[in-house]
C-alpha positions as CSV (number, residue, x, y, z in Angstrom):
1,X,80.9,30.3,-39.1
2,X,79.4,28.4,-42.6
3,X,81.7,28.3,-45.4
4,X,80.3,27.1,-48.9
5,X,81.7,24.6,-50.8
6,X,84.1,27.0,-53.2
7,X,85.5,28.3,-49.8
8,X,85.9,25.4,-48.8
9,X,88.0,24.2,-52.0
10,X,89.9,27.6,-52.2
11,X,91.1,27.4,-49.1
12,X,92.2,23.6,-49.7
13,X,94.2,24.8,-53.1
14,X,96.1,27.4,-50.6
15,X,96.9,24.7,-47.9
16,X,98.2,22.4,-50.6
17,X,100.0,24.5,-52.8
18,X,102.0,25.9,-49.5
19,X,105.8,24.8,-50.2
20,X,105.6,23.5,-46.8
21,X,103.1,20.8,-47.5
22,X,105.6,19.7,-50.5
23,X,105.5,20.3,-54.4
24,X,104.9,16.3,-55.3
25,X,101.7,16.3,-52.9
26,X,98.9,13.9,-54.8
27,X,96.0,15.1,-52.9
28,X,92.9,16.8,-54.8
29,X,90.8,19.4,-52.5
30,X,88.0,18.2,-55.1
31,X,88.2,14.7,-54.4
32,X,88.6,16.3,-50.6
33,X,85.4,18.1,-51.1
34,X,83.3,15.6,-53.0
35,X,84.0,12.9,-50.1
36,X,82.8,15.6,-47.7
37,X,80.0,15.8,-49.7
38,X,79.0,12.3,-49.8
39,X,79.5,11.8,-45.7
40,X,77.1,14.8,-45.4
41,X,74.5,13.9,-47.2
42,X,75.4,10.1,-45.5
43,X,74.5,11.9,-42.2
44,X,71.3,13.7,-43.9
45,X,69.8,10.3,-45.0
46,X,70.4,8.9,-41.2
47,X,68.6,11.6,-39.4
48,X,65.7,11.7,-42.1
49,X,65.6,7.8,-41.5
50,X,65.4,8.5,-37.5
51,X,63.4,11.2,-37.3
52,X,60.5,9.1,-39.5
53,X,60.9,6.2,-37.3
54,X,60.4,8.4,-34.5
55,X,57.6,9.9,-35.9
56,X,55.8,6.5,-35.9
57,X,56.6,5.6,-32.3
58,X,55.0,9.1,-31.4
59,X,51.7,8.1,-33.5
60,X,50.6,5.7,-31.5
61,X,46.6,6.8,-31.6
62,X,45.8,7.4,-34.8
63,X,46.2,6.1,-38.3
64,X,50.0,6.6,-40.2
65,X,51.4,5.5,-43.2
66,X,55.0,5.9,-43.7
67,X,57.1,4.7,-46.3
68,X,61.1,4.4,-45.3
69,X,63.0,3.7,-48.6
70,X,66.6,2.1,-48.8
71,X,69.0,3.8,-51.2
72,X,70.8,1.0,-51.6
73,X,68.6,-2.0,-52.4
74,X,65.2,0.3,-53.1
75,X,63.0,-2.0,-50.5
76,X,59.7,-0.3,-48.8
77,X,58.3,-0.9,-45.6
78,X,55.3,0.8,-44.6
79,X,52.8,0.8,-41.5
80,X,49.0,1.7,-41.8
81,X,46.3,1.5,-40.0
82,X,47.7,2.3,-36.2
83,X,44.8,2.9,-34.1
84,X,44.4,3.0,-30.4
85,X,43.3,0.0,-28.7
86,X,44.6,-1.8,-32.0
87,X,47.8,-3.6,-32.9
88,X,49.4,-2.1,-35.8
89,X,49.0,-4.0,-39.2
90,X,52.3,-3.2,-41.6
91,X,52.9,-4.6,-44.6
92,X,56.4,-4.9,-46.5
93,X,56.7,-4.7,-49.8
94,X,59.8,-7.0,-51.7
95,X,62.4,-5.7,-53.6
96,X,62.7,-6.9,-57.2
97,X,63.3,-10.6,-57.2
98,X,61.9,-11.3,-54.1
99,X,58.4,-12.9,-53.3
100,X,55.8,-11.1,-51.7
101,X,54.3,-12.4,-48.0
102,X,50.8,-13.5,-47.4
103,X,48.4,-10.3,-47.6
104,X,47.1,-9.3,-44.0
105,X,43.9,-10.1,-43.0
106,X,41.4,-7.1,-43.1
107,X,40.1,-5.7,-40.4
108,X,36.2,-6.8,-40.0
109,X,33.9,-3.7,-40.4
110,X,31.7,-3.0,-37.2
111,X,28.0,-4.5,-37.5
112,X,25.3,-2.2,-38.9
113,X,22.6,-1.3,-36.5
114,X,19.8,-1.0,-38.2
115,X,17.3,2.0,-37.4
116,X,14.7,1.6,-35.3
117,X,11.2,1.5,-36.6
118,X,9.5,4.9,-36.8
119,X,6.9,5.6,-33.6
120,X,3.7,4.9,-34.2
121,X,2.6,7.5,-31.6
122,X,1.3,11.2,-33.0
123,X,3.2,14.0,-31.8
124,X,0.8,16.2,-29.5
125,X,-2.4,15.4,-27.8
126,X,-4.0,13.2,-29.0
127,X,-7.9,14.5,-30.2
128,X,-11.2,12.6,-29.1
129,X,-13.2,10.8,-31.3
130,X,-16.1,12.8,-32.9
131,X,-19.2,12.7,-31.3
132,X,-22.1,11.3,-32.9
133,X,-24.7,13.6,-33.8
134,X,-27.7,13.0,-31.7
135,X,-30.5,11.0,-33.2
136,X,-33.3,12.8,-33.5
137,X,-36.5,11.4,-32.5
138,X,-38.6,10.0,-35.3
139,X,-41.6,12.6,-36.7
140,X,-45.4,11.6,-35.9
141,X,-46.7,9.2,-38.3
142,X,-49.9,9.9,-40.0
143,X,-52.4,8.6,-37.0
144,X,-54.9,6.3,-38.3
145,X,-56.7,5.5,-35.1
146,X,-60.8,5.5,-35.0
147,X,-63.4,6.4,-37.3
148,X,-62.4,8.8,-40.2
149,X,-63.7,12.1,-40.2
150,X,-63.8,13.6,-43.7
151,X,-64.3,17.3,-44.9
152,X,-67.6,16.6,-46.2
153,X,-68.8,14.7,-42.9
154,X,-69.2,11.5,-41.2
155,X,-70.3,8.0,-42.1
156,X,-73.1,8.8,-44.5
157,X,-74.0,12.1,-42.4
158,X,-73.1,15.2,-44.5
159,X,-73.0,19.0,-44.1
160,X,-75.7,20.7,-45.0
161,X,-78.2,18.0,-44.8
162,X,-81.8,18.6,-43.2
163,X,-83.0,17.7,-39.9
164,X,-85.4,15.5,-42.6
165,X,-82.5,13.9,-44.1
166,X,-80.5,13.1,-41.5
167,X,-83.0,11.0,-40.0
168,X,-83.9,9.8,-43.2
169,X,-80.5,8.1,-43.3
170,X,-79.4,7.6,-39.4
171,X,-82.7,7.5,-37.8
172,X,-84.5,9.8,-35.2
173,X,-82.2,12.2,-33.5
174,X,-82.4,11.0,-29.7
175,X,-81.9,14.0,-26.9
176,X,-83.4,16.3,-29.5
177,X,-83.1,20.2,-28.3
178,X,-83.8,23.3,-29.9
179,X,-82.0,26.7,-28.5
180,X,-83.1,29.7,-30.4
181,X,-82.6,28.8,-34.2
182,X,-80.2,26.2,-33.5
183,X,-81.4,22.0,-33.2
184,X,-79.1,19.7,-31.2
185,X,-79.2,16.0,-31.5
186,X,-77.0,12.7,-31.5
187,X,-77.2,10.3,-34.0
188,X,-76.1,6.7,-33.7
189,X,-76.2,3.3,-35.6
190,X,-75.1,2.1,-38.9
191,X,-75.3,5.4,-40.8
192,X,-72.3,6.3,-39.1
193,X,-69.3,4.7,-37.3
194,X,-69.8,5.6,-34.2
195,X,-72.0,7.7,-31.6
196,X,-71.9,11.3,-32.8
197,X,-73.6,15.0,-32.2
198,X,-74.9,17.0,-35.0
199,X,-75.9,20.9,-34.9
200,X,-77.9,22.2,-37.2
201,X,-80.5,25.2,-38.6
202,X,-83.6,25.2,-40.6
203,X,-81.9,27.1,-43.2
204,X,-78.5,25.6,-43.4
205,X,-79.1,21.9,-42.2
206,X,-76.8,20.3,-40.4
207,X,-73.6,22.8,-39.2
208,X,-71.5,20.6,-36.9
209,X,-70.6,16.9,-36.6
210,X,-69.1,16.1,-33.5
211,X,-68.0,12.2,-33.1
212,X,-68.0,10.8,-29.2
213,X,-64.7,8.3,-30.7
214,X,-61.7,8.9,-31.6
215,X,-61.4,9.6,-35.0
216,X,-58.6,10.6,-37.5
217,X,-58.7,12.9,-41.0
218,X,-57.2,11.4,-44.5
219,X,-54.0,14.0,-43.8
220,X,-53.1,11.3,-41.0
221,X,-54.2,14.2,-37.8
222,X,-55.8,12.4,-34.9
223,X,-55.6,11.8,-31.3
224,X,-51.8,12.4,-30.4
225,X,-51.0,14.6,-33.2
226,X,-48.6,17.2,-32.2
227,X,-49.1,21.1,-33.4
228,X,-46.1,20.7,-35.4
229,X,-47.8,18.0,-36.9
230,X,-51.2,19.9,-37.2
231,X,-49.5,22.9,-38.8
232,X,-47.8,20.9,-41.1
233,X,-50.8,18.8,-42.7
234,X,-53.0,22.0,-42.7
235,X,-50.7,25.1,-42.8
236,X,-53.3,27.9,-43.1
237,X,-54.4,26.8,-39.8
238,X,-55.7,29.4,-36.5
239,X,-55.9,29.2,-33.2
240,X,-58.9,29.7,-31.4
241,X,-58.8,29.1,-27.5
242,X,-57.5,25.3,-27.1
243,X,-58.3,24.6,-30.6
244,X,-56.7,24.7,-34.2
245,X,-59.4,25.4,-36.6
246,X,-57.5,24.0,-40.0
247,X,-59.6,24.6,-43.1
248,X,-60.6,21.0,-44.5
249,X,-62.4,22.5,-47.6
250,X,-64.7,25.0,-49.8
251,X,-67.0,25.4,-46.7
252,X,-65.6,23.1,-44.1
253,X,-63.2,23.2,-41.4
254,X,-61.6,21.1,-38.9
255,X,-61.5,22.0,-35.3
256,X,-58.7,20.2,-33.4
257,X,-58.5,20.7,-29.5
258,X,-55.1,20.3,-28.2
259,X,-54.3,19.6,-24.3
260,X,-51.8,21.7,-22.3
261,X,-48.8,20.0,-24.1
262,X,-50.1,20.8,-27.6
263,X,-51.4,17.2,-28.4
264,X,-54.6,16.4,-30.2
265,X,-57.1,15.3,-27.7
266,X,-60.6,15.6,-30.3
267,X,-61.3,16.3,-33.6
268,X,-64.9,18.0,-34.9
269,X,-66.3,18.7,-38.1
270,X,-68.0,22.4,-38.8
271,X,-69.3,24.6,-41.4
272,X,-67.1,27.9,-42.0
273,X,-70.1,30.0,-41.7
274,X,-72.7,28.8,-38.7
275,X,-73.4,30.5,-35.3
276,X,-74.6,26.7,-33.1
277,X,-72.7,26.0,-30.6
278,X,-70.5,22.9,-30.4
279,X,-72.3,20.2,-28.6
């Protein structure tokens, strides 16, 4: 059973105030008490001292810092830095009046690795390069190949002039023919630049001028000349069988024939209003 400290004392008093102890006893249950005291707390200090020291055996792994002060002459020595793998580092710090050690070299801090550059590589497939857009192939230049054939005629033949005229200017017509009310010739020389066939009518003159040679117009359409081409220089233009007739002026038109793959193959002269036949 515990008794406190006043128990303790009281029943001290009763043991030494017994007459058989004797009346001229000197002893003082305080000074009884107050030694107890001081062994006690004597046995306190001891196990607090043990029980940290054991405490840093048992922390062997990891990192500790304990401190064990002396009451007596107030010195400090503590422990830090235990690590596994790793002698412990400990440090004591001197009393008063005495001078301190050489400080403990610190531990060198592990090397920096630096990151590693980022990837240059795109996440996910990676996309093709865009195609090119096809060249397309470059429009028909105005053709300029032959003779030009104008809207008002040929050389120095014109529509409309008389059978008279005409061989006035280009000489007789040779392989002359008349067919109802209709006169077919062919006209050569220096009146005109090359070998052509005329048509024409006693009331109208001459109707049709049809060059042998290749010739072209002043829009740029001649032999080669694509219907695209055709349609683009002369856009109010018709076709008639295997030929574009393109209106070329007031009373003249152009009549382009075309091969199977819609290229210009010959280019004639008429009159908008005349019933000869092409020759």
């Amino acid at each position: 059973m515990n008794m406190s400290e006043e128990d303790v004392q009281q029943k001290l008093r009763d043991l030494f105030s017994d007459e058989r102890m004797g009346a001229g006893s000197t002893l003082n249950p305080e000074t009884i008490v107050a030694g107890a005291r001081r062994r006690r707390r004597r046995r306190q200090m001891i196990q607090t001292t043990s029980g940290m020291a054991a405490a840093v055996v048992m922390v062997g792994s990891g990192l500790a810092v304990f401190s064990i002060h002396s009451k007596d002459n107030g010195a400090v020595i503590s422990a830090d830095q235990l690590s596994m793998g790793q002698s412990a580092t400990s440090q004591v710090q001197p009393g008063p009046g005495t001078s301190a050690p050489p400080a403990s070299s610190s531990v060198a801090a592990p090397p920096q690795t630096s990151a590693p550059p980022p990837s240059t590589v795109s996440d996910g497939p990676v996309k093709p390069p865009k195609s090119t857009a096809a060249t397309k192939p470059p429009a028909q230049g105005k053709v300029t190949t032959g003779a030009l054939l104008t809207s008002a005629g040929f050389g120095k033949l014109r529509l409309g002039m008389s059978e008279a005229e005409a061989e006035a200017i280009a000489g007789p017509l040779r392989a002359k023919e008349v067919r109802g009310a209709c006169t077919y010739g062919y006209a050569e020389g220096s009146a005109v630049p090359g070998p052509t066939s005329v048509s024409l009518t006693e009331g109208n003159g001459i109707t049709v001028i049809n060059p042998a040679g290749t010739v072209h117009t002043p829009e740029g359409i001649g032999v080669g000349s694509t219907e695209a081409d055709i349609l683009a220089a002369y856009p109010g233009s018709t076709k008639d069988g295997s030929a574009y007739v393109a209106p070329a002026g007031a009373v003249s038109a152009y009549r382009i024939f075309v091969a199977n793959d819609g290229s210009a193959v010959s280019i004639l002269l008429t009159s908008l209003n005349q019933d000869c036949q092409f020759s």
